[in-house]
N, C-alpha and C positions, 0 to 999 in steps of 0.2 A: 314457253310459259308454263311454271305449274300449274296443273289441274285437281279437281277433287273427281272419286268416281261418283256419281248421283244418279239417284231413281226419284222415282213418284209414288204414289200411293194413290188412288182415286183417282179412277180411270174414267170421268164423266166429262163434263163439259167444261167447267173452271180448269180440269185437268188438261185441256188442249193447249190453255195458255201457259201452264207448267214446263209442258213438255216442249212447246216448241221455245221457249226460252231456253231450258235446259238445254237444251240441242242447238241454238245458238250464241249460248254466252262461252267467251273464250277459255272460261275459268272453271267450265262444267266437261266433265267427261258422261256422259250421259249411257246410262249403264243398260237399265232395267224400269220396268214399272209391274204394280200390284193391284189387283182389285179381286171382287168380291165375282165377280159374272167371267169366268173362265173364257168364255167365247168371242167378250168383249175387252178384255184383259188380250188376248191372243191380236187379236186385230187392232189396238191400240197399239200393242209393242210393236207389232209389223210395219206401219207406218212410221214409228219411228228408228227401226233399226236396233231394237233393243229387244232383252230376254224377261217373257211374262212369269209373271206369277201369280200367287193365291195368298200365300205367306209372307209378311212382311218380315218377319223374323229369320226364316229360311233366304227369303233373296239377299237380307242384307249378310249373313252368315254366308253364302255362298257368292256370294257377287265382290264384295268386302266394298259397301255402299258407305261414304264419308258423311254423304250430307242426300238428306231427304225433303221433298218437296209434301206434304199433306195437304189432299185436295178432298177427302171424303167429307161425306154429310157432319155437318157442325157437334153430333153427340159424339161423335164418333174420333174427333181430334185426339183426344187424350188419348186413347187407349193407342194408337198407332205412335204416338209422339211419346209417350213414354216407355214405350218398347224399344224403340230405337235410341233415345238418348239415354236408356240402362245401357244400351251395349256402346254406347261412347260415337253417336251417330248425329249427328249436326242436324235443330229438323227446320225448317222455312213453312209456316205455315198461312194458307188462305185465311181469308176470315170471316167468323170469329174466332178470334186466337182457342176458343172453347166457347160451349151453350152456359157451362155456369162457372160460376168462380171457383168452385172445388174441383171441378176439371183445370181449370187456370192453375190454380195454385198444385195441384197434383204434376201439372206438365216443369213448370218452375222449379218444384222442388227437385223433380229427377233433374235436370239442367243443374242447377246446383251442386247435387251427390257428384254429377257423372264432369261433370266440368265443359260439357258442350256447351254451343252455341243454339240460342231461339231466336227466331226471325219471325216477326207478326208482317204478313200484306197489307200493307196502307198504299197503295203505288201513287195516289192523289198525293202524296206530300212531296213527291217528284217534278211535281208539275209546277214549271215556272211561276205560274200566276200564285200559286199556293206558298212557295217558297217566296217569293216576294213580301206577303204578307208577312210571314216569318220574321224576315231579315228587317221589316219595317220595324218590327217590335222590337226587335234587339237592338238595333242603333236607335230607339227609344223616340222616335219620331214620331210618338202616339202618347208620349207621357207617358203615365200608367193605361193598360188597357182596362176599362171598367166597365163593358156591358160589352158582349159577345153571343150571338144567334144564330142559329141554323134552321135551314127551314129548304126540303124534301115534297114536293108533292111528284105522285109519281101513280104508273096505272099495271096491276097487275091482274091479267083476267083467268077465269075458267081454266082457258087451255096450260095457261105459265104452271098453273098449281097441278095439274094432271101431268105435266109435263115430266116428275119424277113422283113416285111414289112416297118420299120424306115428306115433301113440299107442302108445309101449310097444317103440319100436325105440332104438337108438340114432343111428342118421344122422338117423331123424326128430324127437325127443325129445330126444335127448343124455345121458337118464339117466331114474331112474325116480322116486318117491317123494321122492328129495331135488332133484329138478331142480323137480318140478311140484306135488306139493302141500303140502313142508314149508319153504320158501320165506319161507314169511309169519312159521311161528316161528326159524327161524333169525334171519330181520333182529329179530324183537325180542330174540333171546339176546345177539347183540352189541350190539344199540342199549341195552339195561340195562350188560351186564355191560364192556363195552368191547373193544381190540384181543384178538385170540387172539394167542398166543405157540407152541402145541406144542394137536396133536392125534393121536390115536388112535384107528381107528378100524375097524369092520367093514362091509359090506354081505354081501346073500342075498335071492336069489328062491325066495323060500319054501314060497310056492302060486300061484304062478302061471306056470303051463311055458308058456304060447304067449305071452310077451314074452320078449324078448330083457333089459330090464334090472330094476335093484333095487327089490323091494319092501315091502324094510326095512334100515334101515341102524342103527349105534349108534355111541356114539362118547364117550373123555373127553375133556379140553380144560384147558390151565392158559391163563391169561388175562394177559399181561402186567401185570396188576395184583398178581398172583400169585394169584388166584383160582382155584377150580376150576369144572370144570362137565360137564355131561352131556347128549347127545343119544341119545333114543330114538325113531325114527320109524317107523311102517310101514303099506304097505296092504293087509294082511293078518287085519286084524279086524274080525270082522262081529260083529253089526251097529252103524252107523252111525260117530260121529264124536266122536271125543274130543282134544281140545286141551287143554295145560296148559303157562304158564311161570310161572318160579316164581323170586325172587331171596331170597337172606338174607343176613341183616347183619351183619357184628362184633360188635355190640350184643345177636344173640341174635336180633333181631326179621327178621318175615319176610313178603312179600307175594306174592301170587302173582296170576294172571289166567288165565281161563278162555275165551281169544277163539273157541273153535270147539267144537260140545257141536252133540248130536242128530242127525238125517240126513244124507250127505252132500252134502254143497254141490257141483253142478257148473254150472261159469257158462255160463249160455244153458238151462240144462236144472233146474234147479230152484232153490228160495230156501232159504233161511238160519233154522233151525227153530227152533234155543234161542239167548236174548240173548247176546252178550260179560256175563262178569261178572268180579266181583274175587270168588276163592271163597276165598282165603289171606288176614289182615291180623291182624298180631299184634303192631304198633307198638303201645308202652305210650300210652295215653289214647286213643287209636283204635278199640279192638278192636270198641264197638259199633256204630262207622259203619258193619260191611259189610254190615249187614241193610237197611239203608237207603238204601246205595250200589243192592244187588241190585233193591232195589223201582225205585229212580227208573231206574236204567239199563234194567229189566225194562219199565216204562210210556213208555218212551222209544224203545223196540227195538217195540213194539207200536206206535206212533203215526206210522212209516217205515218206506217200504222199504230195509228194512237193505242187500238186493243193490246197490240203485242208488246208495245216499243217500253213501254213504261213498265210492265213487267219484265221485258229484260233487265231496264237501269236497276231494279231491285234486287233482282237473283245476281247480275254481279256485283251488285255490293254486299250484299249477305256472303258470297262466297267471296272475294277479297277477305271479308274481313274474320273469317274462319279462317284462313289463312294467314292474317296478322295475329291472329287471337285474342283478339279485340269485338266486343261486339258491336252489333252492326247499326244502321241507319234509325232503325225500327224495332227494337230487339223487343222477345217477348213481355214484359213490364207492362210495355206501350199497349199491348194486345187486351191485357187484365184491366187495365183501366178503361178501354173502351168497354168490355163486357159489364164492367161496374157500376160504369151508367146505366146501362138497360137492366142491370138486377134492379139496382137502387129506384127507377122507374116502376117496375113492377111492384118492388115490395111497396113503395109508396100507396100503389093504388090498392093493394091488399090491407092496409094497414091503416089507410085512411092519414094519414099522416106525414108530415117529413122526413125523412132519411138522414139521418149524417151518417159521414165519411169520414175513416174507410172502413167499407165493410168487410166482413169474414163471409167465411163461405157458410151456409146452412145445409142439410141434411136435405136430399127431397128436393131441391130446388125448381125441378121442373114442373112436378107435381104439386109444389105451390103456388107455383103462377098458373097452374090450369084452373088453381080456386080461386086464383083474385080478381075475378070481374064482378 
């Protein structure tokens, strides 16, 4: 089978799941990896059998890296992903695809010049129950979709934010709750409900004074479809981990998915407790599938490691499809419009105001949202 050769970059804890993907998908030759702490770059690559470095420019120059995984702290995306796809380097990145849209749009345009391939992490849209919804909407078994919600309560304490040194600032983070853990339902609000047109929105650091940024944010939204919708997100509720998106249909009927339930999930630091399920399905002749949905996805969720397994189906579809040259499942686009939200979010509550879409990038971006509370 061809292969590509592949490295990492961000050698931290998202970085584990990178790496052992890369090192298990059939389609990856897994070369090298890069980071910033030499001693810890050194003992990352050891465990995987790979050659460390410090330079991402030099490993990919010296190694002759096809396709790159980017796992570093969220400001820091661009600058790695447009170094590699100047030099014609395929890049896969964690998310946020970028902290602001000028980094978005900076990472896009190199992809463009250079003709590579961008890959945004969504691995939630993998997930049966999530792709069910999907395929609900397109075989139109919801009429039009016209009100669409997500809603995140979730607990991050003291130690999670000491736990790196980025965590919980803005120059290192870029934002709080909507930048890093509600990321996953954003892209499926849009990827159901389609382009946003106007949003409205709040943030607040609620309870947690030694960050700098938000720990819950909300927001309404009309949807170029003319649809409604709603975000409510925050890391302010203990205990554990609640996820819900939820779309309904003209017709009345309604489906929803449940991709995030029970403890929370930190990557490198624990696993994934309750299955993805579909907990909403109110499609006329359907209604008794969900019981049955919940069992098979339930026995299915017990039989893989749900951490790793869903970031492998993603890395071999990115890399497939660098290989057809085609892009992929997710490709970066996908990535920009979830950060779009969260800009448009923030600028709302800076601005007092509604937002329309689509926005352009601003100057300062991060150093705006440090003023808009």
């Amino acid at each position: 089978m061809k292969t590509l050769k592949t490295a990492i970059v961000g050698c931290g804890k998202v970085g584990l799941l990178h790496a052992k993907a890369l090192g298990l998908v059939p389609e990856s030759a897994f070369t090298a990896a890069c980071g910033r702490d030499w001693t810890r770059t050194q003992k990352f690559a050891a465990a995987y059998n790979v050659k460390p470095y410090c330079d991402v420019e030099e490993m990919i120059a010296k190694e002759g890296i096809q396709a790159l995984a980017i796992c570093t702290p969220h400001p820091l995306h661009a600058l790695h992903a447009v170094k590699a796809l100047k030099a014609g380097v395929h890049v896969i990145i964690e998310k946020p695809l970028a902290s602001t849209l000028a980094d978005c749009d900076a990472i896009l345009d190199a992809a463009k010049e250079s003709g590579a391939k961008v890959g945004m992490i969504s691995q939630r849209r993998f997930y049966a129950p999530c792709l069910r919804v999907r395929k609900a909407i397109d075989d139109g078994k919801l009429g039009r979709p016209i009100l669409g919600s997500i809603v995140m309560y979730g607990w991050r304490d003291e130690a999670y934010y000491r736990s790196d040194a980025w965590r919980g600032s803005w120059q290192g983070e870029g934002g709080g709750v909507l930048v890093n853990q509600a990321p996953h339902q954003l892209d499926l609000l849009h990827w159901y409900m389609g382009e946003v047109d106007e949003l409205f929105g709040f943030w607040a650091n609620l309870n947690h004074p030694y960050i700098e940024v938000e720990d819950t944010a909300a927001a309404v939204l009309r949807f170029k479809s003319g649809a409604l919708g709603n975000i409510l997100v925050s890391n302010s509720q203990n205990p554990a981990l609640y996820g819900r998106v939820y779309v309904h249909g003209s017709n009345g009927a309604s489906v929803g998915v449940q991709p995030d339930g029970g403890a929370m999930f930190i990557a490198g630091m624990s696993g994934i407790s309750e299955p993805p399920i579909n907990d909403l399905w109110t499609i006329p002749g359907e209604e008794e599938l969900l019981k049955k949905w919940q069992k098979e996805d339930t026995e299915f969720f017990q039989s893989v490691n749900a951490v790793e397994y869903y970031h492998q189906l993603q890395m071999s579809d990115f890399l497939q499809a660098v290989m057809a040259g085609r892009d992929s499942s997710i490709p970066g686009v996908e990535g920009r419009k979830t950060v779009e939200i969260s800009e448009a979010l923030y600028r709302s509550q800076r601005d007092r105001k509604p937002i329309k879409f689509p926005l352009a990038a601003e100057e300062n971006e991060i150093e705006l949202r440090r003023h808009s509370a």
